[in-house]
N, C-alpha and C positions, 0 to 999 in steps of 0.2 A: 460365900465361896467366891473364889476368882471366874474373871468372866471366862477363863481360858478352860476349866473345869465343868466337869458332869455334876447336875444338883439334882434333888427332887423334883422340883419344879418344871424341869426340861419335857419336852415331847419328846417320843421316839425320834418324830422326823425330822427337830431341832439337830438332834445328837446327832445323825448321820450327816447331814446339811450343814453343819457346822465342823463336821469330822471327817470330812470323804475320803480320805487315807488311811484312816484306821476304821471305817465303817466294816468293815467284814470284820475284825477281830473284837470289836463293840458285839456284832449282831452275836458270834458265838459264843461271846459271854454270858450277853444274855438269854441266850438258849440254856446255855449250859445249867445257867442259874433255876432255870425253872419258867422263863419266859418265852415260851413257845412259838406265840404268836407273833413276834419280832415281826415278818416276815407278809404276815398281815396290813393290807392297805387300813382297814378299820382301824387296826389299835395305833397307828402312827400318830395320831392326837392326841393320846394318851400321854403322862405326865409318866414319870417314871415311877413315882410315889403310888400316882394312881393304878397302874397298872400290876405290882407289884400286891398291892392291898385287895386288887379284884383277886389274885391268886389266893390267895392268906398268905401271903409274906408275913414275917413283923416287923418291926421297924430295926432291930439289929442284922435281917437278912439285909433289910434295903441298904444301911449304911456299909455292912461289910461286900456287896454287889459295887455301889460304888464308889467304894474304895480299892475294888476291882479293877472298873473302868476306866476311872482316871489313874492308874498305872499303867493301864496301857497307852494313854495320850505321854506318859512321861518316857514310855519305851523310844529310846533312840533306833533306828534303822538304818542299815547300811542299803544303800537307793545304787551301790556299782555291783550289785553281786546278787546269786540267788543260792539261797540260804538253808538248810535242813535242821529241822533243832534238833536236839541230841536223843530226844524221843525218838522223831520221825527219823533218821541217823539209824537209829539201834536196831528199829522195827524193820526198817530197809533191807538190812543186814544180815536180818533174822531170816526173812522174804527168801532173800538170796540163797542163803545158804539151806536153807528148804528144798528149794527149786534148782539148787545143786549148780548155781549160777555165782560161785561165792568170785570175787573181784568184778562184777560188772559195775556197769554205773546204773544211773536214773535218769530217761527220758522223760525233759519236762516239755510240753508244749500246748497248745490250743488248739480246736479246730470250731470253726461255723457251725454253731446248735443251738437249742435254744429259742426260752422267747425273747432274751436279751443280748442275744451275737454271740457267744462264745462258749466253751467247755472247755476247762481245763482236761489234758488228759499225762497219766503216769505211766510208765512201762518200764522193761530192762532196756539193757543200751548195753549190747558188747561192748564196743569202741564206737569213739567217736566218729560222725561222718564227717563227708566235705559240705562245711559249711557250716556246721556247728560251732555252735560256741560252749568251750567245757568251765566249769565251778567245781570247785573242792568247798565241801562243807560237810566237818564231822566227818572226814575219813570216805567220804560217798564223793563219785564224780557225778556232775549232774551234767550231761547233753543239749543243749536247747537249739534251734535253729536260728541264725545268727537277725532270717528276717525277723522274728517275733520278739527279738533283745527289746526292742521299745517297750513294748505292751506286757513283757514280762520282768523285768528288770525290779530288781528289789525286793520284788517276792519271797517270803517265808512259806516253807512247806513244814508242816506239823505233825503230830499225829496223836488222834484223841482215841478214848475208847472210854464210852459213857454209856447211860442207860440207852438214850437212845443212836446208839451202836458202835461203830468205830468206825475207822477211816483215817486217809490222809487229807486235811485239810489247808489250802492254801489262802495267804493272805497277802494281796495285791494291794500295796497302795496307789496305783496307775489305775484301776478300777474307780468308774462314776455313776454306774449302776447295775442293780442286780432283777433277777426276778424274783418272785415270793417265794417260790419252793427253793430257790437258793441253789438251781443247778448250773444256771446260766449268768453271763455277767455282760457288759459293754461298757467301752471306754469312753 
């Protein structure tokens, strides 16, 4: 494999270490996949093979996992804007129109929490304030406050809905580290 690529032989802590812009979309993959423990200081030594084989993976889940992975080292990103994919777009909208709020936008922002500095957090957003800065993505206006453009900037916001639950999940490549329960982040 290229050195620039995810193999078997990687450690968890490798991948992230060697990945720290796509390390949150790395970790929810492999959640996704059945790798729970991601998030876990113990299993970060772990190889991905091996890790994979402690579950009963077999060897066609491990290669098709990553071949996961390394698509998303190939995903290009737009680093001037913040993003909704058309899932998280749809569900937004759906939200909205629930809540009888249909044309508002989506407030994105942060606040201090956490055992690693930050929380992301989501809300409506009538209109824009003073100071905000507004993104169109998918038909959704997104709000953010113009101090936190730095530390947010880039960011994709998603939305999954899996065994273990749904949600809207966001992917910060300005993020350099997380906590294990994966609620908090710092830059």
């Amino acid at each position: 494999m290229q050195a620039s690529m995810i193999s078997r032989d990687m450690t968890i802590e490798e991948i992230f270490k060697r990945f720290p812009g796509k390390s949150q979309k790395l970790a929810q993959e492999m959640t996704n996949a059945g790798l729970h423990c991601v998030g876990c200081s113990a299993s970060t030594w772990e190889t991905v093979e091996a890790g994979m084989y402690g579950h009963g993976f077999t060897d066609e889940e491990i290669d098709s996992l990553l071949g996961r992975l390394n698509e998303i080292l190939t995903e290009q990103e737009d680093l001037s804007t913040i993003t909704l994919t058309a899932k998280a777009a749809a569900k937004f909208q759906e939200i909205l129109s629930s809540e009888g709020k249909s044309g508002w936008g989506m407030r994105f922002g942060e606040k201090a929490a956490g055992c690693s500095g930050f929380e992301y957090f989501l809300d409506y957003s009538e209109k824009a304030k003073e100071g905000d800065m507004v993104f169109e993505s998918h038909g959704v206006q997104v709000h953010i406050q113009e101090k936190s453009l730095p530390r947010l900037i880039g960011s994709v916001i998603d939305y999954v809905d899996g065994l273990q639950g749904a949600g809207f999940k966001i992917s910060n490549p300005n993020v350099r580290s997380s906590c294990g329960c994966g609620s908090s982040h710092g830059y």
